[in-house]
Each structure stands twice: as structure tokens, then as C-alpha cells.
C-alpha positions as CSV (number, residue, x, y, z in Angstrom):
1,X,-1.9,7.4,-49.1
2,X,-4.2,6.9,-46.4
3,X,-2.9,3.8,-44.9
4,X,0.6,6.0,-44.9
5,X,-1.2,8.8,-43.0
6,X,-2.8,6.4,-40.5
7,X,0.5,4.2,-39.7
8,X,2.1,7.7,-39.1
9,X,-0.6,9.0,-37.0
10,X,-0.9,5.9,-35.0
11,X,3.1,6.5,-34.4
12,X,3.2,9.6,-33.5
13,X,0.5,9.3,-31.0
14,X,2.4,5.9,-29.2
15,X,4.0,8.1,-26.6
16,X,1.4,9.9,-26.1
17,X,-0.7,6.7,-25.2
18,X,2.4,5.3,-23.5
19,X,2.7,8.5,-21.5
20,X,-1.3,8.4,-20.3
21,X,-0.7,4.7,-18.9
22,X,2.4,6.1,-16.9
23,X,0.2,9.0,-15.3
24,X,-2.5,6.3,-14.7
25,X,-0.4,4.1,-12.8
26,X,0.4,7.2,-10.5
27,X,-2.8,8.6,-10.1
28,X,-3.6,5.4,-8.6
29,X,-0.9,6.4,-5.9
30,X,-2.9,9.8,-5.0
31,X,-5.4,9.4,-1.9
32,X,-6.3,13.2,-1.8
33,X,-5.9,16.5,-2.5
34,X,-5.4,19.6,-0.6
35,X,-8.7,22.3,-1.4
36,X,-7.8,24.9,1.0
37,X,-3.8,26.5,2.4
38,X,-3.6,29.3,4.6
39,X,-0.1,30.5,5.8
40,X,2.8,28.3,6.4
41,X,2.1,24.9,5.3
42,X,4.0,21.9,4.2
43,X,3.7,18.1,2.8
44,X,7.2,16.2,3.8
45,X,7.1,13.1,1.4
46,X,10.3,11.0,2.4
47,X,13.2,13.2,2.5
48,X,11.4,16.2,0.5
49,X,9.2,18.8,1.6
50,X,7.1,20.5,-0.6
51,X,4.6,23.4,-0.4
52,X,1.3,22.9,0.5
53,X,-0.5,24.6,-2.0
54,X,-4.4,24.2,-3.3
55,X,-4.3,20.9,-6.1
56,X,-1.3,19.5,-4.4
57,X,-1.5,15.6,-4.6
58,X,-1.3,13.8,-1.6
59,X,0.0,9.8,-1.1
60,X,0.4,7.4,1.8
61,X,3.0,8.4,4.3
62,X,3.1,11.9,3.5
63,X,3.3,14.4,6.4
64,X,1.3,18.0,6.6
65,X,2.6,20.3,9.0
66,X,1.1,23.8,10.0
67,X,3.1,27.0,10.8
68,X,1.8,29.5,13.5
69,X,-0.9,30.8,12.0
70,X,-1.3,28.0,8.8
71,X,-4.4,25.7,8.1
72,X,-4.7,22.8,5.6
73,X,-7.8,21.8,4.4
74,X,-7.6,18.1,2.3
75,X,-10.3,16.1,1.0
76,X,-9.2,12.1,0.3
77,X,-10.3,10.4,-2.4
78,X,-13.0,8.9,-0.2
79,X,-14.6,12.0,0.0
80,X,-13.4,12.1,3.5
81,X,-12.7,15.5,4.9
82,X,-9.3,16.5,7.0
83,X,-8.8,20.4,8.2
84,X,-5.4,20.7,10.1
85,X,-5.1,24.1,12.7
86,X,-1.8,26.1,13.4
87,X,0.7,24.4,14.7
88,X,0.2,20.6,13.8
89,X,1.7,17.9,12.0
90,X,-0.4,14.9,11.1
91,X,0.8,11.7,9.2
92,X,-1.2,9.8,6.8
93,X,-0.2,6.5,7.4
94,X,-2.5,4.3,5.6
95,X,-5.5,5.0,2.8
96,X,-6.9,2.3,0.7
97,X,-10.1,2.6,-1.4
98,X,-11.4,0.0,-3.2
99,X,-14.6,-1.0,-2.3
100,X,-15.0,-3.5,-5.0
101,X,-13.0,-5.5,-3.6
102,X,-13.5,-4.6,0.4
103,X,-10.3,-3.1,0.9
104,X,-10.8,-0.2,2.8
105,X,-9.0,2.0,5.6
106,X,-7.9,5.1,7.0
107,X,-5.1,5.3,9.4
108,X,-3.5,8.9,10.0
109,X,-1.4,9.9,13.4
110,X,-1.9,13.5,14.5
111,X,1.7,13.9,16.5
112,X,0.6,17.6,17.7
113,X,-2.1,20.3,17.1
114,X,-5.6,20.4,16.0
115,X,-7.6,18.2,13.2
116,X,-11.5,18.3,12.3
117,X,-12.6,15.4,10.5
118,X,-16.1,14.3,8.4
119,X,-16.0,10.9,7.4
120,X,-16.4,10.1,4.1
121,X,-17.0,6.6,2.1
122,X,-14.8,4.5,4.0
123,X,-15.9,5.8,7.7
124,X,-20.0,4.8,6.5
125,X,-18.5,1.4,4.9
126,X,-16.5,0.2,7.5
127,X,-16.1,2.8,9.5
128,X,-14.4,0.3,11.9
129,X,-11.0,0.5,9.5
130,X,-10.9,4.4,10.5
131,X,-8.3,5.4,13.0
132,X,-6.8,8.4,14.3
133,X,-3.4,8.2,16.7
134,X,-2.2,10.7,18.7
135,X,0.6,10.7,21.4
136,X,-1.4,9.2,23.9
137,X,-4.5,7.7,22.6
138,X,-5.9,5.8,19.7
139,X,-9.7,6.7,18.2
140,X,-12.0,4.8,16.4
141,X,-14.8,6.6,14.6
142,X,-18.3,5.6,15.4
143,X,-19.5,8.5,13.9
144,X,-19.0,10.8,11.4
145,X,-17.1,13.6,12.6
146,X,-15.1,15.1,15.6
147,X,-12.0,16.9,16.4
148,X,-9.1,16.3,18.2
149,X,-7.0,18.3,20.0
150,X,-3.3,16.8,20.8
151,X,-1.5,19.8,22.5
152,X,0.6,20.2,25.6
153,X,-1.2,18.9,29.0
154,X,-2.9,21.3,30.7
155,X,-0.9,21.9,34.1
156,X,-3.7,21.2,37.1
């Protein structure tokens, strides 16, 4: 009887287990996760765009934008820190965190508006494999934070 009760058990529970490998493999994919929304804000991931609401997961490629008004505050898995002002839009092009085996980097493109960053893990480890685009320049972070501001010129 208690063979019969441990084979069904162990049956029952094989999706379960199946189902916990699955969300493994995808939280793998995740390289942060947005702690703070304010107004409009969105996450365009390929051809969707979804709200950008506190606990939203965040992967490579994925796009925050800012309404008049919105913020975004995301913290990677690096415990790097990203807040995104009114009226931006900021790609995260590149994130890999394995320090274990030296494969590190941050690459994000701020297209327009305002970003604040604090350097986490990867920007103390090699903080040469941080870099932030915008339209018209590249940076490189020496240091652990700064902000950038990548709006309209400023007619002379």
C-alpha cells in the first residue's frame, strides 16, 4: 500500500517538477525588474507592449518608454540601478551576468529623455563592459553613477 501511494505521489507531482524546470529556464531570461512606475509607462518587447507596472520582468531588448509626466524606476539583476524621467525611451540592448564565468556587460541606448544610473556588480567588475548610447555620444562608466540628459539641442 505504501509503495502504491508513493508511485502515485511521485506522478502526480511530475508536472509539477516539469513545470518548475520550464520557469527556471525563463527566469534565466530576466535581467531586472521594475521597483517603482509613476504615470504613463511602457515595456515594448518585440511587437508587444505591455504596462510598466512594479514586479514587471524585464529581458534583453526590451524598450521602456515614459509618458509626460511618467518615471520608471528598474533595478537589474546586477543590482544596478536605472531611473528613466518623463518623456524618454531607453533600450536595453545587452545584460549578461555571470561572473563565474567572466561574462559580464551592460549595454543600454537612451534614444531621448533623462536616465540616472548607480552601477551595480558589473560596473565594479568590469566596469569597462558598461555603456550607455545616446544619439550622439557613447559613455563609458568610470564611476559609479551619473545622469544623462539626451533632449533636443539647446538653440545658441
Amino acid at each position: 500500500m505504501k509503495r502504491i501511494l508513493f508511485i502515485t505521489i511521485l506522478l502526480a507531482s511530475m508536472p509539477v517538477i516539469a513545470w518548475g524546470a520550464a520557469e527556471a529556464v525563463l527566469v534565466q531570461d530576466v535581467i531586472g525588474i521594475v521597483r517603482t512606475s509613476e504615470g504613463k509607462a511602457s515595456i515594448t518587447r518585440g511587437t508587444q507592449v505591455l504596462p510598466a507596472t512594479v514586479g514587471a520582468k524585464l529581458k534583453t531588448g526590451d524598450v521602456l518608454a515614459t509618458g509626460p509626466g511618467g518615471s520608471v524606476g528598474v533595478t537589474l539583476r546586477d543590482n544596478s540601478s536605472l531611473s528613466i524621467g518623463p518623456q524618454s525611451s531607453i533600450t536595453l540592448q545587452d545584460f549578461l551576468f555571470s561572473p563565474a564565468e567572466g561574462k559580464l556587460s551592460l549595454v543600454a541606448r537612451l534614444a531621448k529623455g533623462t536616465m540616472a544610473y548607480m552601477s551595480g556588480i558589473i560596473g565594479k567588475l568590469a566596469p569597462e563592459s558598461v555603456r550607455f548610447e545616446t544619439p550622439v555620444s557613447t559613455i563609458g562608466i568610470r564611476g559609479t553613477c551619473f545622469v544623462i540628459n539626451a533632449g533636443e539641442p539647446v538653440p545658441n
